[in-house]
C-alpha positions as CSV (number, residue, x, y, z in Angstrom):
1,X,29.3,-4.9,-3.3
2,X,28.7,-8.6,-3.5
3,X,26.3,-9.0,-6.6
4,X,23.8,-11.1,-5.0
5,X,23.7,-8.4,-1.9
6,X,22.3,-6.1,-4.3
7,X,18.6,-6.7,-3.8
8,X,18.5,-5.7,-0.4
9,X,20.0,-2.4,-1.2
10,X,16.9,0.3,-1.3
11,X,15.9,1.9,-4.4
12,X,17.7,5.0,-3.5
13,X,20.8,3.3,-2.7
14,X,20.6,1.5,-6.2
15,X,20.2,4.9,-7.9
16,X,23.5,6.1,-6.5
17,X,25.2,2.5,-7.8
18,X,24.3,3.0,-11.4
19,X,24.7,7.2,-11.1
20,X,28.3,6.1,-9.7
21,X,29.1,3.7,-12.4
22,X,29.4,0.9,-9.6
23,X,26.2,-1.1,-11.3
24,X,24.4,-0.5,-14.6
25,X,20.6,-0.3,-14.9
26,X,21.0,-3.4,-17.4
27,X,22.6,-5.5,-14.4
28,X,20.1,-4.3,-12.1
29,X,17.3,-5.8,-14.2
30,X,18.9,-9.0,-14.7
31,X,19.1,-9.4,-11.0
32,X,15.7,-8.8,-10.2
33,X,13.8,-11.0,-13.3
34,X,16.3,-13.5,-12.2
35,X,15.2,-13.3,-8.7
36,X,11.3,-13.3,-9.8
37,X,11.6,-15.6,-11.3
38,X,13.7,-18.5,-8.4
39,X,11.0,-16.6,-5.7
40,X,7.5,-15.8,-7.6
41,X,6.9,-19.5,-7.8
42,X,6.7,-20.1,-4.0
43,X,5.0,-16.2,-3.6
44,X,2.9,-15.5,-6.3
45,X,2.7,-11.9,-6.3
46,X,3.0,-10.9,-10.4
47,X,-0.1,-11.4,-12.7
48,X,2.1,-10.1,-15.7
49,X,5.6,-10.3,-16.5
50,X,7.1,-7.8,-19.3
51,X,10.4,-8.4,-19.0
52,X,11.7,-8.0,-22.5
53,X,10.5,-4.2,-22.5
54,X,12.2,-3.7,-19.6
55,X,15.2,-4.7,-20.7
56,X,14.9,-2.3,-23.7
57,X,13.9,0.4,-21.0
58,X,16.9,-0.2,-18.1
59,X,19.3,-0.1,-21.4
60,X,18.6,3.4,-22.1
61,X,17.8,5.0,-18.7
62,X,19.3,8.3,-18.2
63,X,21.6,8.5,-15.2
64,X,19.8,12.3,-14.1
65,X,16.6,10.6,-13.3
66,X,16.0,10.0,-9.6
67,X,15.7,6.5,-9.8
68,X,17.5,5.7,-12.9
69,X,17.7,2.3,-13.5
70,X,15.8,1.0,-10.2
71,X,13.4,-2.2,-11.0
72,X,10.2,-1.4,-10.2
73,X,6.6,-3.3,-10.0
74,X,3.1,-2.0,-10.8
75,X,-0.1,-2.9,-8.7
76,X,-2.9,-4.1,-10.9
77,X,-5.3,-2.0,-10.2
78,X,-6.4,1.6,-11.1
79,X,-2.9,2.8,-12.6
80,X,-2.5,1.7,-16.3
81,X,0.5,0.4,-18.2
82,X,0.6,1.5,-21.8
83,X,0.9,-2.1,-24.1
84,X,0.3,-4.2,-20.8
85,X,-2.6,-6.0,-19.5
86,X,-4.8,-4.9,-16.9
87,X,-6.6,-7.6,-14.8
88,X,-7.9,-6.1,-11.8
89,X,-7.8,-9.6,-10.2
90,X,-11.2,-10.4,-12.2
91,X,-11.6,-13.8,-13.7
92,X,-13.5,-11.5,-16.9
93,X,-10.4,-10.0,-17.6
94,X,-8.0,-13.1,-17.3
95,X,-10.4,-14.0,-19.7
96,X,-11.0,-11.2,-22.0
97,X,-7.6,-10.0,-22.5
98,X,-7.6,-5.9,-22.2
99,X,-4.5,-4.2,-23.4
100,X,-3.6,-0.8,-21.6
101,X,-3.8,1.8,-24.4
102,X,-1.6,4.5,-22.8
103,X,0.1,5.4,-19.2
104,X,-1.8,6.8,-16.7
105,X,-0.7,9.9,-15.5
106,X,1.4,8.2,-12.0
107,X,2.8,5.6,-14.6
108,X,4.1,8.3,-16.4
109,X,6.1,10.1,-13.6
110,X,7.4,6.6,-12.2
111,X,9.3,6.2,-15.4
112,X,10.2,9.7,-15.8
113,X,12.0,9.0,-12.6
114,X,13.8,6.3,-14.0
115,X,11.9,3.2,-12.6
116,X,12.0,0.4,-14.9
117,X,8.5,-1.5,-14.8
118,X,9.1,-5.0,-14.8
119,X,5.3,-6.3,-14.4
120,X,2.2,-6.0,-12.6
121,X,1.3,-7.3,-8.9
122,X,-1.7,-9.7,-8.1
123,X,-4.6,-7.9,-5.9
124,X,-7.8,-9.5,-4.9
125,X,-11.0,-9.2,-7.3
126,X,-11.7,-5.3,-8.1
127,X,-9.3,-4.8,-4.8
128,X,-12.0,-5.5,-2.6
129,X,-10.5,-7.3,0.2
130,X,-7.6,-6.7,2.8
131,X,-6.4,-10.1,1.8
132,X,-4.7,-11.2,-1.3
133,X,-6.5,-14.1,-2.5
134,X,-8.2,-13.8,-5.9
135,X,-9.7,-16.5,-7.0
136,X,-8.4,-15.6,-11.0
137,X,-5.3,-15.7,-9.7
138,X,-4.8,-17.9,-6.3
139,X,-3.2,-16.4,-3.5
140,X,0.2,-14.1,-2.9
141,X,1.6,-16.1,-0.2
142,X,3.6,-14.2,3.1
143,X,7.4,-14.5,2.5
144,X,7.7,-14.3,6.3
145,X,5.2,-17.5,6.7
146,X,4.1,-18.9,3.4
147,X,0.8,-20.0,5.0
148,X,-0.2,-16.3,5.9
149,X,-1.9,-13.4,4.0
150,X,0.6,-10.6,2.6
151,X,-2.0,-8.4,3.0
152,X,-4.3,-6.5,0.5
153,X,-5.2,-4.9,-1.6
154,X,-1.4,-4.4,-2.2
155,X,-0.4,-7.9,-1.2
156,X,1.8,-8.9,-4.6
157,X,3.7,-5.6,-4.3
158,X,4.3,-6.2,-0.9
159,X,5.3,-9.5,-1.0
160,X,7.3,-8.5,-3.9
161,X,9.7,-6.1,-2.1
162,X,9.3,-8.2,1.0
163,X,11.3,-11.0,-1.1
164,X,13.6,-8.7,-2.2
165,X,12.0,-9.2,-6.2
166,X,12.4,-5.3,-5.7
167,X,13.2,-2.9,-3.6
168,X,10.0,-0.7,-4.1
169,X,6.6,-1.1,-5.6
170,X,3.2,0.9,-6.8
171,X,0.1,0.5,-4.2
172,X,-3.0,2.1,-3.4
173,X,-5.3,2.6,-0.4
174,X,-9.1,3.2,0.0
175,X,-9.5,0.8,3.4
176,X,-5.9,0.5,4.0
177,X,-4.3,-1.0,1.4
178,X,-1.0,0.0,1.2
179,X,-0.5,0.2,5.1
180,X,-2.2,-3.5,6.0
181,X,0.4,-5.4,3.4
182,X,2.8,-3.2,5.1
183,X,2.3,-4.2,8.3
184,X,1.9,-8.1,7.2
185,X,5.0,-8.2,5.2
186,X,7.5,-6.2,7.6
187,X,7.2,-2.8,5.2
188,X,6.9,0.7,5.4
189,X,4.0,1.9,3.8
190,X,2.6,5.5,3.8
191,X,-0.5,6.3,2.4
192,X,-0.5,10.2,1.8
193,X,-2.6,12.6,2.1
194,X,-5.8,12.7,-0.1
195,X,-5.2,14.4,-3.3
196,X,-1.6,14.4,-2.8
197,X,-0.8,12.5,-6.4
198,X,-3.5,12.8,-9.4
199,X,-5.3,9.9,-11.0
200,X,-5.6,11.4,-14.7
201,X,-6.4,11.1,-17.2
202,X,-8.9,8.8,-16.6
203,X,-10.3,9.1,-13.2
204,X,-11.7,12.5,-11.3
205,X,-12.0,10.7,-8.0
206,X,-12.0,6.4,-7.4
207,X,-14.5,5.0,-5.0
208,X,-15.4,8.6,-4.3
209,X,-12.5,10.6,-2.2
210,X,-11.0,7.6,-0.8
211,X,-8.2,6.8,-2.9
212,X,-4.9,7.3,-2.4
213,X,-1.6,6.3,-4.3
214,X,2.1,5.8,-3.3
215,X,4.0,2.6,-2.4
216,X,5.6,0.0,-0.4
217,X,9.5,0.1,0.4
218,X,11.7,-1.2,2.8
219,X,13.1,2.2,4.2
220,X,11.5,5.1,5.0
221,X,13.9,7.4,2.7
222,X,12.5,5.2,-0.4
223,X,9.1,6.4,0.2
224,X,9.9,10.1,0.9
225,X,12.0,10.0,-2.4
226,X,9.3,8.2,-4.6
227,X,6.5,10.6,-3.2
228,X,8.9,13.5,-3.9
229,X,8.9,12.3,-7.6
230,X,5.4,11.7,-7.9
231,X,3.3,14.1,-6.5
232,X,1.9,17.1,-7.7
233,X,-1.4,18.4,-9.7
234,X,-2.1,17.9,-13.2
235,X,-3.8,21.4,-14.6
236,X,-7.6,20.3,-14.5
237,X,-7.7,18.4,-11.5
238,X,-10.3,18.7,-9.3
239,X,-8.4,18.6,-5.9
240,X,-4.9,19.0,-5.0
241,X,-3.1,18.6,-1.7
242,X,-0.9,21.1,-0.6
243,X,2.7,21.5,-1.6
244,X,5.4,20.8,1.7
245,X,8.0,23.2,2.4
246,X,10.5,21.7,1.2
247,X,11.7,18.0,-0.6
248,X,10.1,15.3,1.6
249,X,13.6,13.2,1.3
250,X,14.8,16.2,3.2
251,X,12.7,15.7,6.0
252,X,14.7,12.6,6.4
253,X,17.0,12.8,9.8
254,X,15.4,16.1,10.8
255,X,14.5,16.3,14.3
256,X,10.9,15.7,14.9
257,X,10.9,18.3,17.8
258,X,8.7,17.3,20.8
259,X,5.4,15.7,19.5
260,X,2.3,15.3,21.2
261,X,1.1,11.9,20.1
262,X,-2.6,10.2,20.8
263,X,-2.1,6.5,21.5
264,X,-5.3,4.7,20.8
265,X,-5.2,0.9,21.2
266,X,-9.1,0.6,21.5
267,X,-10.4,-0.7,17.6
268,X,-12.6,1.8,15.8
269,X,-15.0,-0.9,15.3
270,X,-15.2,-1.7,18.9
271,X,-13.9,-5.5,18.5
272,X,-11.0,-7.2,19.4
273,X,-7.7,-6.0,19.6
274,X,-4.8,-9.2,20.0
275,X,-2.6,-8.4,22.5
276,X,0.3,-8.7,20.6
277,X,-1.1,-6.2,17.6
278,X,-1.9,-3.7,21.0
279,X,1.3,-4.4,22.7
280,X,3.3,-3.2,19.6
281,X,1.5,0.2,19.5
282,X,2.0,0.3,23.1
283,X,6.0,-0.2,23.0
284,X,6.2,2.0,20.5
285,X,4.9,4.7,22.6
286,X,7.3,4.2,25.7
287,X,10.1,4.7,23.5
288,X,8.8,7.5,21.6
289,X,8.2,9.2,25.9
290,X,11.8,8.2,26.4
291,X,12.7,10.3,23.5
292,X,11.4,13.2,24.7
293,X,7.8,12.6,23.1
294,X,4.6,13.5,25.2
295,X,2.3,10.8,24.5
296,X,-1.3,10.7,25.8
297,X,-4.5,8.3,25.4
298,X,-7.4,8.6,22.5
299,X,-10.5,6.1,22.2
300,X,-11.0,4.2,19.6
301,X,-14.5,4.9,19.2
302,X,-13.8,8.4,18.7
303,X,-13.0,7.5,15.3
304,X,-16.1,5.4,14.3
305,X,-19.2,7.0,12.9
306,X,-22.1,4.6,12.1
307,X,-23.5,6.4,9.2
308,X,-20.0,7.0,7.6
309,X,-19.7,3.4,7.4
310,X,-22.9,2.9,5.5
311,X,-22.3,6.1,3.1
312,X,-18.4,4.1,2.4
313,X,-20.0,1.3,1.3
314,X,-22.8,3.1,-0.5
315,X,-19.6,4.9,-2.3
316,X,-17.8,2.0,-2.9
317,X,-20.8,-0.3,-4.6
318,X,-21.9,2.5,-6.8
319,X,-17.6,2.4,-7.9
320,X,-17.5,-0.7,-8.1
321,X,-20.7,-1.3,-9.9
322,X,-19.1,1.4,-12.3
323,X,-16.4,0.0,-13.6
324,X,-18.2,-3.5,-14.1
325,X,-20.2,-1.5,-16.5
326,X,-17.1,0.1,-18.0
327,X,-15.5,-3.1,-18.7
328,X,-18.9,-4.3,-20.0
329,X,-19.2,-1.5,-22.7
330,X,-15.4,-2.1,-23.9
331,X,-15.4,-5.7,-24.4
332,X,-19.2,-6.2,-25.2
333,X,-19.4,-9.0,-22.6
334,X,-21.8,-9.4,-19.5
335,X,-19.5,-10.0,-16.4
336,X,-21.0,-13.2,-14.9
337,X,-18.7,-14.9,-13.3
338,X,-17.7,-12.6,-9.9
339,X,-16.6,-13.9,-5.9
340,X,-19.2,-12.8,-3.5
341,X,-18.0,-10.3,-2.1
342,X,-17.7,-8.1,-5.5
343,X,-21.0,-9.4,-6.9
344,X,-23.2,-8.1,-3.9
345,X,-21.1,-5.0,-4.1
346,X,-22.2,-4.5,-7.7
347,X,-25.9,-5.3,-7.0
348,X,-26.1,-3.1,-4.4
349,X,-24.1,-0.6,-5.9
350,X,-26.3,-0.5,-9.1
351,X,-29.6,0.0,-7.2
352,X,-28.0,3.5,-5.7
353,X,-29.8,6.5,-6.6
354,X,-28.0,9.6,-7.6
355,X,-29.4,10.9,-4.4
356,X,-28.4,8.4,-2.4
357,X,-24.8,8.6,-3.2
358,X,-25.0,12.2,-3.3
359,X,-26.5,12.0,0.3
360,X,-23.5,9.2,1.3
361,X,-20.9,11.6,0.3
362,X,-22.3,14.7,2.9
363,X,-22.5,11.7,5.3
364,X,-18.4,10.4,4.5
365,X,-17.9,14.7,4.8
366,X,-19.3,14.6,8.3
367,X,-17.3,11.5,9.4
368,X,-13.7,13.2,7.6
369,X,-14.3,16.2,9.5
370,X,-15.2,14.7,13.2
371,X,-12.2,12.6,12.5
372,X,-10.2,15.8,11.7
373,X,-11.6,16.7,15.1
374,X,-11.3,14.3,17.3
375,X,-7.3,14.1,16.2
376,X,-6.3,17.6,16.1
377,X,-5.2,18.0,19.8
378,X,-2.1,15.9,18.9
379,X,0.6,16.2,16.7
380,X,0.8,11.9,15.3
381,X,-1.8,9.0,16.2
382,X,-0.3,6.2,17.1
383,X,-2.1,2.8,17.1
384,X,-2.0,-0.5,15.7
385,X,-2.0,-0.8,11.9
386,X,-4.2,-4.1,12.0
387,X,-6.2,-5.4,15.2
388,X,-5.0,-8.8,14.7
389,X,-1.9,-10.8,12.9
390,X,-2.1,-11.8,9.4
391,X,-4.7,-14.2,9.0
392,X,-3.7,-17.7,7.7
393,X,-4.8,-18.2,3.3
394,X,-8.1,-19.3,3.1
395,X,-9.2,-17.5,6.0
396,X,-11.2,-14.8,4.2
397,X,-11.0,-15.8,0.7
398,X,-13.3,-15.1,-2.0
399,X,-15.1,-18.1,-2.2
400,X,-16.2,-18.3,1.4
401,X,-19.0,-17.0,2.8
402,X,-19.5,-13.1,3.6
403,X,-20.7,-13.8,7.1
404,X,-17.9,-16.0,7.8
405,X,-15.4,-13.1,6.9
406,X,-17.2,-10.1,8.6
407,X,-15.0,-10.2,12.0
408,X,-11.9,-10.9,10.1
409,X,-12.0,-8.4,7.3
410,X,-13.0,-6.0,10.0
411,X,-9.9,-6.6,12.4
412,X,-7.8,-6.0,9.4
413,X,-9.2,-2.5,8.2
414,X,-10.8,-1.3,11.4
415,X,-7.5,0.8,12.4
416,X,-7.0,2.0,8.8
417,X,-10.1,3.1,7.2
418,X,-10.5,6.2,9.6
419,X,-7.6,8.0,7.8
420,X,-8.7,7.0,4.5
421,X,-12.0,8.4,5.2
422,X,-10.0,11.9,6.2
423,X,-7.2,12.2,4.1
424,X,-4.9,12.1,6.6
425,X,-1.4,11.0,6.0
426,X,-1.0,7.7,7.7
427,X,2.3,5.4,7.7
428,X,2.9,1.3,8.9
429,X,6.2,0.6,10.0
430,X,7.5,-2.4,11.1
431,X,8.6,-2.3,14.7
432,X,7.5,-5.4,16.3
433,X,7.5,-9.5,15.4
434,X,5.3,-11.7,16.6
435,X,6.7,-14.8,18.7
436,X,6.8,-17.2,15.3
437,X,8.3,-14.4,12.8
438,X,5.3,-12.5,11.2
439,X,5.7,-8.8,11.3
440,X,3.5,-6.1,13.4
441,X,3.1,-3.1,11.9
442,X,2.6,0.1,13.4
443,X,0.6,3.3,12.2
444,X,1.3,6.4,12.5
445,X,-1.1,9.5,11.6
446,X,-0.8,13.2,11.0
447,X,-3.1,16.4,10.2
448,X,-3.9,16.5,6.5
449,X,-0.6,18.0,4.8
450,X,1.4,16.6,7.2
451,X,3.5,14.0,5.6
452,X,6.8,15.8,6.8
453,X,5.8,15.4,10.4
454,X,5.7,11.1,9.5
455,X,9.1,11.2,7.7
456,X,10.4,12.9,10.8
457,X,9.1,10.8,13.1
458,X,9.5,7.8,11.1
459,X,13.3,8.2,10.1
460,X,13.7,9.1,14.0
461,X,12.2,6.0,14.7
462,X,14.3,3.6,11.8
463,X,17.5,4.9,13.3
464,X,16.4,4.1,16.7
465,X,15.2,0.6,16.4
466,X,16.4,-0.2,12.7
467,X,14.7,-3.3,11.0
468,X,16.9,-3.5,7.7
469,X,18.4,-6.5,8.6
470,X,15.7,-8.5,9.2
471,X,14.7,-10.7,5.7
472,X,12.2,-13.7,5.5
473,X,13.1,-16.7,6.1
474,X,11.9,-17.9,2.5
475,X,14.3,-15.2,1.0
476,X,17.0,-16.3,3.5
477,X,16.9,-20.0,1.4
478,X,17.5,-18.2,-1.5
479,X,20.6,-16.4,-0.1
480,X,22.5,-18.6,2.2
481,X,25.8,-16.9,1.4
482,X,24.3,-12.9,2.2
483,X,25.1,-11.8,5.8
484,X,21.5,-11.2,6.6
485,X,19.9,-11.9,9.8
486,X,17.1,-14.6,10.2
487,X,14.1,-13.1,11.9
């Protein structure tokens, strides 16, 4: 294989190059901190490079790992790096420099699996916006249109693999997170089912039950094979997910059967859906009825639950005022400086009572369980992943004002949050382009447990209408001489 074709291979197809002797782990570093650093210029999706330790780490990875030698980028947010920074997209911690003093539990198993972390990914401020646009750190910037949003809170990762940087990266997803840079960047992004990986040592929950860790890859096998190295209970936790029947990379080519699948075009939030962001949903479904599927309608509204918002955001402001305070008490500094957004989050959040957010959790219960409900009469939901097309950068930045972003941040969570709110395993996948090259995602959702059903379904649906060949026209530049296809 042609050495600069190598960064569109998927991480599992790179494990079997360095298991096979074709490409060492050492080479496969190279290529990718080269390619960072020719493409993160125009993109902007790392906040911290660590190259020279992963160097040290690709030239000792053991060929048995599952991913052994495989580059591999870290979101900045939640999941620590032992010796690295952690930034959290706060001006604070750009400017009080915090040092990771060990690997959180997920870090742990991604290099046990042989992933070499080569940095960290930019997210907005405390990962409190769908968009990517902190103002610490300026905006990650859409390799399909460099004048777009990659999404959040997982834009640098996504952008990242988008750009080929590497072919798989760390998110996470409390308002969809990991599916909304999916769909903006052209990705597949699953968020699991709740409690499916753990967040020890240092957390319990984050931002109450909502969060939920995996990735962004390019193929659907990626994330079945990352999720079959990563998941699993540490003895103490206080939830756990339960185990599937057998490897999820398994799943992979299996016949999905005849599904019954819910196609809801109608936004949650009652506002409104572009046609293009509906029309993609809605293709999708004709060819999953020519396959054999049986696809009915569900409303949108059916998802929605007034109250459930308000107790989410009464969860999320007492977490977010939390780790203000954390990061307070460890560097003996007031945090002052903060985007809007955050800061009224944090004032609110610290005038919550413990009753309050006890009461908001029974309330988010309520919502889970009539979403549970309202779903359970089909096998998938099928729907939009956003309710509108990435916005342009600038659009709903930090520094603008709240009521100028309330429509927009909505239209880009409004099909996500839902699933987050029930655990549900929910997946973006990249089946439609709008008319000048920026991707549409579409979601996919199953009962709790049910990631095997998406894989299915998902692999069914990537050999079917495949979307592997399709790069970004700002990676095209890069790689003139690569037989790739222009989108």
């Amino acid at each position: 294989m042609a050495r600069d074709e190598l960064h569109w291979v998927d991480a599992v197809g790179q494990a079997e190059l360095v298991r096979s002797g074709e490409v060492s782990a050492a080479e496969l570093t190279e290529l990718a901190i080269e390619r960072i650093e020719r493409l993160d210029p125009s993109v902007n999706a790392l906040v911290f490079r660590r190259f020279e330790r992963a160097r040290t780490e690709a030239a000792v990875a053991s060929h048995g790992a599952t991913f052994a030698g495989v580059p591999f980028l870290l979101k900045d947010a939640v999941q620590h790096s032992e010796g690295d920074r952690y930034q959290h997209g706060m001006r604070f911690l750009r400017d009080h420099p915090w040092t990771s003093p060990g690997d959180s539990e997920l870090t742990r198993r991604y290099k046990a699996a042989g992933l070499v972390l080569l940095g960290r990914t930019n997210v907005p401020e405390l990962t409190m916006s769908p968009t990517t646009e902190p103002l610490a750190f300026g905006p990650t910037r859409n390799p399909w249109s460099p004048s777009h949003s990659a999404g959040g809170s997982s834009g640098g990762s996504a952008a990242a693999v988008a750009s080929g940087m590497v072919p798989v990266a760390h998110g996470n997803d409390m308002g969809g997170s990991i599916r909304i840079p999916a769909s903006c960047c052209g990705l597949v992004g699953l968020k699991p089912s709740r409690d499916r990986t753990s967040l020890a040592p240092e957390f319990g929950e984050y931002w109450g039950p909502l969060t939920h860790e995996h990735v962004v890859t390019r193929t659907v096998r990626d994330s079945a094979a990352v999720l079959d190295a990563t998941a699993g209970v540490v003895p103490g936790d206080l939830h756990t997910a339960p185990p599937p029947a057998r490897p999820w990379a398994e799943e992979i080519g299996r016949d999905p059967g005849r599904l019954r699948i819910g196609l809801v075009v109608e936004a949650p939030s009652g506002g409104p859906v572009d046609p293009l962001c509906a029309g993609a949903a809605t293709e999708a479904a004709r060819r999953l009825e020519a396959a054999g599927h049986h696809v009915d309608e569900l409303h949108g509204p059916a998802l929605s639950d007034r109250e459930g918002s308000e107790a989410m955001r009464t969860i999320i402001a007492a977490g977010i005022a939390r780790d203000v305070r954390r990061w307070e008490e460890r560097l003996g500094a007031a945090v002052e400086e903060m985007e809007p957004m955050p800061a009224l989050m944090v004032e609110f959040g610290q005038s919550v009572t413990a009753i309050a957010l006890v009461d908001a959790v029974d309330h988010l219960a309520r919502w889970s369980r009539n979403v549970a409900a309202a779903t359970s009469a089909f096998d998938v939901v099928l729907s939009p992943t956003m309710a509108t097309l990435p916005p342009e950068l600038g659009t709903l930045s930090g520094d603008n004002p709240l009521a100028d972003m309330a429509a927009g941040l909505s239209a880009m969570t409004s099909f996500a949050i839902p699933f987050d709110v029930s655990g549900q395993p929910a997946i973006s996948l990249p089946l439609s382009w709008g008319p000048t090259g920026l991707p549409i995602g579409v979601q996919f959702v199953a009962a709790y447990g049910r990631e095997d059903v998406l894989f299915r379904l998902a692999s069914q649906l990537e050999e079917a209408q495949p979307w592997g060949d399709r790069h970004p026209d700002l990676a095209w530049a890069m790689d003139r001489s690569s037989p790739v296809t222009r989108a």
